[in-house]
C-alpha positions as CSV (number, residue, x, y, z in Angstrom):
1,X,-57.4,-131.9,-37.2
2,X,-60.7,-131.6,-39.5
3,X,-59.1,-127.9,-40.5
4,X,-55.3,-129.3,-41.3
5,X,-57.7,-132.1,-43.3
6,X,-60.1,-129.0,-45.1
7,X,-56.3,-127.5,-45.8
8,X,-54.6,-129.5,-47.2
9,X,-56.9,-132.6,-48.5
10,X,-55.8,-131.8,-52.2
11,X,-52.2,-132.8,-51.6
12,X,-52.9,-135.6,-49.0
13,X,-55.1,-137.0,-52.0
14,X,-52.4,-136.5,-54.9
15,X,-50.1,-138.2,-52.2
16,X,-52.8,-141.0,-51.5
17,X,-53.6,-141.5,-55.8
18,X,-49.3,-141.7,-56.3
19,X,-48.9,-143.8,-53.6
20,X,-51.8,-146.2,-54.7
21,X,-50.4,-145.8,-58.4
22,X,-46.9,-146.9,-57.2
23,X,-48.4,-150.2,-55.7
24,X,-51.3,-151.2,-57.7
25,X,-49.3,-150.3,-61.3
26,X,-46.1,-149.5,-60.8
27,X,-45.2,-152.7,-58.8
28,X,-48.2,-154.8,-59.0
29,X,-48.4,-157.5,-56.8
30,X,-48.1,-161.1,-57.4
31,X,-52.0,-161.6,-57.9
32,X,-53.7,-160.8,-61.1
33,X,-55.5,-157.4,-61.0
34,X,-59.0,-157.0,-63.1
35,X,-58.3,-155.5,-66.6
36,X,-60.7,-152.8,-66.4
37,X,-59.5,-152.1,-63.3
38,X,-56.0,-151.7,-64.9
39,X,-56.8,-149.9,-68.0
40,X,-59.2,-146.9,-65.1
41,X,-55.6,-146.9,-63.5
42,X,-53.6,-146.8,-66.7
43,X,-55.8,-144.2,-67.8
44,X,-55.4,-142.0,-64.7
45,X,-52.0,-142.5,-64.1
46,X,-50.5,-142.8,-67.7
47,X,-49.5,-138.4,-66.8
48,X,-47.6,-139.6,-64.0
49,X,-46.1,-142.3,-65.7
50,X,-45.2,-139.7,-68.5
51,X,-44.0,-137.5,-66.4
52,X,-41.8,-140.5,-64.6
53,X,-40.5,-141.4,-67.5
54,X,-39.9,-137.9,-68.9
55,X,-37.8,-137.2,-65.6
56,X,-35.8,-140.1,-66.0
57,X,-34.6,-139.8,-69.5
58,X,-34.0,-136.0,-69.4
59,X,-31.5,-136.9,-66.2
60,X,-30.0,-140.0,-68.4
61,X,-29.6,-137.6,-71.3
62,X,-27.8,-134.7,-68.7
63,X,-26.0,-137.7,-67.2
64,X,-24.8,-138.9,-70.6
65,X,-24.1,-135.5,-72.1
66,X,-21.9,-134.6,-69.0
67,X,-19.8,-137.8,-70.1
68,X,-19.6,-136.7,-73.3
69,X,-18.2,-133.6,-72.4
70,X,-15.6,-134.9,-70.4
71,X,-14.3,-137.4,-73.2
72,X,-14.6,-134.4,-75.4
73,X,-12.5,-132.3,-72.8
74,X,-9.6,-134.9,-72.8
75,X,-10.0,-135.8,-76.2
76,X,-9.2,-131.8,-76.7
77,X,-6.4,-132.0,-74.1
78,X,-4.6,-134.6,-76.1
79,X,-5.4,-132.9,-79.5
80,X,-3.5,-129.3,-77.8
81,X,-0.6,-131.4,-76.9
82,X,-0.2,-132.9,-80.6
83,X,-0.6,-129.7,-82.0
84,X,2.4,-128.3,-79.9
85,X,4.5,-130.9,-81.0
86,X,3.8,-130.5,-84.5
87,X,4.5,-126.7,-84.1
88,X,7.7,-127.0,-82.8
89,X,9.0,-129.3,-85.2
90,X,7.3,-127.0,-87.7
91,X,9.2,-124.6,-86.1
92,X,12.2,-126.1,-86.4
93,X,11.6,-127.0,-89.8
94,X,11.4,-123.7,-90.9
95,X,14.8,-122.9,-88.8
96,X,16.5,-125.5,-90.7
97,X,15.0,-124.4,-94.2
98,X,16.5,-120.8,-93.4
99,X,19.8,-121.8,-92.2
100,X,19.7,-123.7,-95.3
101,X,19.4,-120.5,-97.4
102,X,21.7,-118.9,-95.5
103,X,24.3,-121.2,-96.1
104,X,23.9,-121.7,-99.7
105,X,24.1,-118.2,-100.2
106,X,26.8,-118.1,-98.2
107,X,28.8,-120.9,-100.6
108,X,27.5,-118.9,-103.6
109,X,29.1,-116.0,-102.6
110,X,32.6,-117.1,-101.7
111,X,32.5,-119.2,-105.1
112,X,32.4,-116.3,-106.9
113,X,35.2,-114.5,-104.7
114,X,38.7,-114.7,-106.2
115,X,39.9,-115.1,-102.0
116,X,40.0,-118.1,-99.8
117,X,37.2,-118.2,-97.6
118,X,36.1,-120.2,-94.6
119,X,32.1,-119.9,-93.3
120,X,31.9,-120.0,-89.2
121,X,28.9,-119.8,-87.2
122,X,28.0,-117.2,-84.6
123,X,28.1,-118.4,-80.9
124,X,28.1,-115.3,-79.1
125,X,28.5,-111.3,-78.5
126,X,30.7,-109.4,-76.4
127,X,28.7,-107.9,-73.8
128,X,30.7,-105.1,-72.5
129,X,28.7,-101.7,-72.5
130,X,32.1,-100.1,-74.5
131,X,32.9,-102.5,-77.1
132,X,31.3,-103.9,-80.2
133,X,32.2,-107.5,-81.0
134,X,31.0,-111.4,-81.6
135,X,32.4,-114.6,-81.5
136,X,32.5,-117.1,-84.1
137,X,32.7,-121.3,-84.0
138,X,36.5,-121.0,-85.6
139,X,40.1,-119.8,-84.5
140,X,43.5,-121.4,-85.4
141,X,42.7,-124.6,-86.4
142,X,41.0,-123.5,-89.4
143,X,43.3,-121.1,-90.6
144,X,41.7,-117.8,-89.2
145,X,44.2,-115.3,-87.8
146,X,44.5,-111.9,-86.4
147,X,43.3,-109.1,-88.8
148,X,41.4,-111.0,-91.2
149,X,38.4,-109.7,-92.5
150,X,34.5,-111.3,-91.5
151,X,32.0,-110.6,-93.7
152,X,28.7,-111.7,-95.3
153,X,27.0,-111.0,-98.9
154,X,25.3,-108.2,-97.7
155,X,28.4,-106.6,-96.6
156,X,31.1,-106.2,-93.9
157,X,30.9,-107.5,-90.8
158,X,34.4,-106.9,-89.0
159,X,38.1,-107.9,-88.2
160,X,39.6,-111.0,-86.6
161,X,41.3,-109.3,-83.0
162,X,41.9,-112.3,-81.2
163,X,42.2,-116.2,-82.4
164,X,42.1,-119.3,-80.2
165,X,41.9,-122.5,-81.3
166,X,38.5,-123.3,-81.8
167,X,37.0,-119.7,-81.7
168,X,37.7,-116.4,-82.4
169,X,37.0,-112.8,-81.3
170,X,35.5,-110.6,-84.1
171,X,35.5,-106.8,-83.5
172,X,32.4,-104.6,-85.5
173,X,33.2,-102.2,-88.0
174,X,30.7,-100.2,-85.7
175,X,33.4,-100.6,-82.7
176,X,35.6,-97.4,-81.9
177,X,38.3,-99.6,-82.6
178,X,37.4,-100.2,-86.2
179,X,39.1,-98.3,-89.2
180,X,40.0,-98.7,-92.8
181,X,40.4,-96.9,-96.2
182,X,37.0,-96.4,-98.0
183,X,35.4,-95.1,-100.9
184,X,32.2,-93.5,-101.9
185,X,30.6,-95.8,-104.5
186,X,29.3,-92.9,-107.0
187,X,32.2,-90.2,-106.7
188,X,34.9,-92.5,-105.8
189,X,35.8,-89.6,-103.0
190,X,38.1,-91.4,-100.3
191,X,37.9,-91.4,-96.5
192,X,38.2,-93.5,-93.3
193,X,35.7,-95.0,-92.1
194,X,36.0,-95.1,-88.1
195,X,33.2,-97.2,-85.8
196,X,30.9,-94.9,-83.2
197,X,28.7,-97.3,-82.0
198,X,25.6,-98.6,-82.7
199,X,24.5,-99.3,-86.1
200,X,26.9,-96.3,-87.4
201,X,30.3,-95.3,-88.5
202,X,31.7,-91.9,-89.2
203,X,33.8,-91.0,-92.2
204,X,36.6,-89.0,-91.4
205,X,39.2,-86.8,-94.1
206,X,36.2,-85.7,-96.7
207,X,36.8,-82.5,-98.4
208,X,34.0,-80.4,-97.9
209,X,34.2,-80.1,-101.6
210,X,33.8,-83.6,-102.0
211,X,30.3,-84.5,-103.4
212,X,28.9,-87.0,-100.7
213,X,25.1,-86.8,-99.9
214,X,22.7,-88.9,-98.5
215,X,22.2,-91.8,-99.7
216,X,25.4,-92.8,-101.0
217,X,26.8,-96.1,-101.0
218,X,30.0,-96.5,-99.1
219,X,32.7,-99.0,-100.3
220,X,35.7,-100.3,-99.1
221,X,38.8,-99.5,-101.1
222,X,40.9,-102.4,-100.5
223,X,44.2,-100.2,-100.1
224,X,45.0,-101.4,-96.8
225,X,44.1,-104.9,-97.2
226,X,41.9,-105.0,-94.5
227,X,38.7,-106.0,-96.2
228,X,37.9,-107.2,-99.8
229,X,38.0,-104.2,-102.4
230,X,34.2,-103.4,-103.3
231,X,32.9,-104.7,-100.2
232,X,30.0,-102.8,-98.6
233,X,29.8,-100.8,-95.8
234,X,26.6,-98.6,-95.5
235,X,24.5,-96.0,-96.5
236,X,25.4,-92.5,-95.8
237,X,22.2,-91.1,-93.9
238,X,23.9,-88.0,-92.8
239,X,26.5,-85.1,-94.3
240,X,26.7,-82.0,-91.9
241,X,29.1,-79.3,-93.6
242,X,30.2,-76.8,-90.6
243,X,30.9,-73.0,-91.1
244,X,34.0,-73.9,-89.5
245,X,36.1,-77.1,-89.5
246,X,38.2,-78.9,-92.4
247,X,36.3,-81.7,-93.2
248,X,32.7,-82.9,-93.9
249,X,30.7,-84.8,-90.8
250,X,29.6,-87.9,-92.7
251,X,27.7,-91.1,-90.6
252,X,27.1,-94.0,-92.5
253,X,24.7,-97.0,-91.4
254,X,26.0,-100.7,-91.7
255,X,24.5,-102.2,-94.6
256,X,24.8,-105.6,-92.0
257,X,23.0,-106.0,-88.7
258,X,26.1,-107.5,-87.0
259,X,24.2,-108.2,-84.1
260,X,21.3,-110.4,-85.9
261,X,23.6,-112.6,-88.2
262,X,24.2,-116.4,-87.3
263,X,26.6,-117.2,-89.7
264,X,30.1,-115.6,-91.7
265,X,33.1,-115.9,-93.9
266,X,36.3,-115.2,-92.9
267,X,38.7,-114.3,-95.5
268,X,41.8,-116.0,-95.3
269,X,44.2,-113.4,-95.8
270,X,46.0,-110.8,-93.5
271,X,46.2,-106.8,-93.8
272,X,49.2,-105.2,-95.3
273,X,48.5,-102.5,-92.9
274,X,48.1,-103.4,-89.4
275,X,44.7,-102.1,-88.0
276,X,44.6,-100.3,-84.4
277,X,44.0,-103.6,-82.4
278,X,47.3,-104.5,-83.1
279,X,48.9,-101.4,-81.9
280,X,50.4,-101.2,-78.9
């Protein structure tokens, strides 16, 4: 006993003095205690007070602070969602400012076009693996038939192959089923332009002393009637002349992504020539 007491008589004292300070100033009791007797114990317990009191506001303050947080953590929840919302209807703001363009440029266009024209809207793409074609929001009841040319003010699109009533199927002028009479833009050299896929058609019947090179703007003629006369076609971006062989290899690249436009004209008049999707 006397050695635990030699040990540890430091702590048993601090425990003894907190103890004491607890009763005597911490809770005094109900009967008056001497003032100089108050201020000795004020004086030798005002560090543990401190340090009471130091504890006890730096947990209110974590306490507090963790509150704050989690306010701050909804309040930021709530801001996210806003900013979402706003997003998206910037979003489709924007959308509805470019469809906008589109279609005034669309108008503009046709106004300055001697043919009828009617504007359709894009609602879907043929998805076979061998064919080329897209679908537009008009058929028969609007007056688009069979063989009638699609295209935008960039250029040519394709040809009306099948009407319903409310929709019709368009074929590519990149299709394998495509052709019509064309013309190159700087040397007025003729030709047939024929769809091989892709982004790409082929001119067929060029001379290979015809002066086409790279670069070159291809037109159509308008001889057949299957497309407006002047309307672009593409860019040549390839002329192979062969040792051997009667013509010029020609490919030409759509001037129109066919595949990435939303909306058309159709112009309201038919072919004098029947193309090959009407051939039996």
């Amino acid at each position: 006993m006397v050695k635990f007491l030699k040990t540890w008589w430091r702590l048993l004292l601090l425990v003894a003095l907190l103890a004491t300070a607890m009763q005597l100033f911490i809770r005094p009791p109900m009967r008056s205690i001497h003032p100089f007797l108050g201020e000795i114990g004020a004086s030798l317990y005002r560090p543990v007070y401190e340090s009471i009191d130091f504890l006890r506001r730096g947990i209110s303050s974590v306490w507090s602070g963790y509150l704050d947080l989690v306010h701050v953590e909804k309040e930021n929840a709530e801001l996210r969602k806003e900013v979402a919302a706003l997003q998206e209807k910037l979003a489709e703001s924007r959308d509805a400012v470019l469809e906008n363009r589109r279609l005034a440029e669309l108008l503009r266009f046709s106004e300055t076009r001697e043919t009828r024209m009617v504007g359709a809207r894009v609602v879907g793409h043929d998805v076979s693996p061998w064919f080329q074609g897209i679908f537009i929001d008009g058929g028969g009841a609007t007056g688009i038939e069979t063989g009638m040319a699609v295209v935008t003010p960039a250029g040519a699109v394709g040809r009306v192959h099948r009407t319903y009533r409310d929709l019709s199927e368009v074929i590519l002028l990149t299709d394998s089923r495509f052709a019509a009479d064309v013309i190159v833009e700087r040397t007025r050299a003729r030709a047939v332009a024929e769809g091989m896929g892709g982004n790409l058609c082929r001119l067929k019947y060029v001379s290979p002393t015809e002066d086409v090179v790279r670069g070159d703007l291809i037109l159509f003629s308008g001889f057949d009637g299957s497309m407006p006369k002047g309307t672009l076609l593409g860019t040549v971006v390839s002329v192979d002349r062969p040792r051997e062989g009667l013509f010029l290899n020609i490919r030409v690249v759509s001037a129109v992504d066919a595949l990435s436009v939303e909306e058309v004209l159709v112009v309201l008049s038919r072919p004098t020539i029947p193309f090959r999707g009407e051939m039996p």
